[in-house]
C-alpha positions in Angstrom: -56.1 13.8 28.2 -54.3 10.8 27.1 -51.4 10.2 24.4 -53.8 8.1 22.3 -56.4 10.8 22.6 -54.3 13.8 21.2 -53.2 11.8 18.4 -56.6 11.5 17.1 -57.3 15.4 18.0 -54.2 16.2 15.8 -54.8 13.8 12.5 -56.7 17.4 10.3 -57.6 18.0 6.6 -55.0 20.3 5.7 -55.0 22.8 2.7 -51.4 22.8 0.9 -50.7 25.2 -2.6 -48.0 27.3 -3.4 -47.7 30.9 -3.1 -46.7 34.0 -4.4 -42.9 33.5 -3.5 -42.7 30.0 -4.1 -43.1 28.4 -1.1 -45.8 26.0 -0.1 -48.7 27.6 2.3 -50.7 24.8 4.6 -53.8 26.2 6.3 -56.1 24.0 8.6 -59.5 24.8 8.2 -60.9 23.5 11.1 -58.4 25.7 13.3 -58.5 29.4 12.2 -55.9 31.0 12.2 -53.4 27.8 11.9 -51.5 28.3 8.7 -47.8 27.6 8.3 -45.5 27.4 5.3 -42.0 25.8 3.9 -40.1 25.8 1.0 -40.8 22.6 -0.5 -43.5 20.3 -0.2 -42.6 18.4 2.8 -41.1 20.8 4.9 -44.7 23.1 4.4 -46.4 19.6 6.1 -43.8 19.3 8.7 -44.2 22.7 9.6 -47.9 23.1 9.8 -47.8 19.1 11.6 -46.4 20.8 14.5 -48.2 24.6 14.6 -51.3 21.9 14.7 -49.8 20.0 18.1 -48.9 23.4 19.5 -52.1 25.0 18.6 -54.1 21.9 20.1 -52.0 21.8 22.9 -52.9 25.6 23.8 -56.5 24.7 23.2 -56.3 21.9 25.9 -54.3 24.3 28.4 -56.8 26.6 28.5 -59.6 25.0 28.5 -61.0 25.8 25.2 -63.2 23.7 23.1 -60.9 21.4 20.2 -63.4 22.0 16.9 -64.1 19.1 15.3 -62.1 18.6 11.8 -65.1 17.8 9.4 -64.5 19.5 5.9 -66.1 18.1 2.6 -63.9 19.4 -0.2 -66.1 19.8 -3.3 -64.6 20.9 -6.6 -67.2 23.2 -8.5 
């Protein structure tokens, strides 16, 4: 799979709030299990930018279908 590819397959809505002990939980939806946290803001999205590559990555090695990230996030 090309470099161009990958970077597409990587771009995924990601869920970001804080928790209990005050740092910031991110969570990808589209790729249970894939959740990742930091202590502020930024480092929670740097963190869960690359559990995303790796977990992709993993998927691609193994053959695995890469789900689709199509969320609609609806505020009731």
């Amino acid at each position: 799979m090309d470099a161009i590819k990958i970077k597409s397959l990587i771009k995924r809505t990601v869920l970001l709030y804080p928790g209990e002990d005050g740092y910031f939980i991110a969570e990808v939806p589209s790729l249970p299990g894939c959740i990742s946290q930091g202590k502020t803001r930024q480092k929670a999205l740097e963190n869960i930018q690359e559990a995303i590559e790796l977990y992709i990555e993993s998927l691609i090695q193994d053959g695995e279908i890469i789900p689709e990230d199509c969320y609609e996030v609806i505020k009731v």
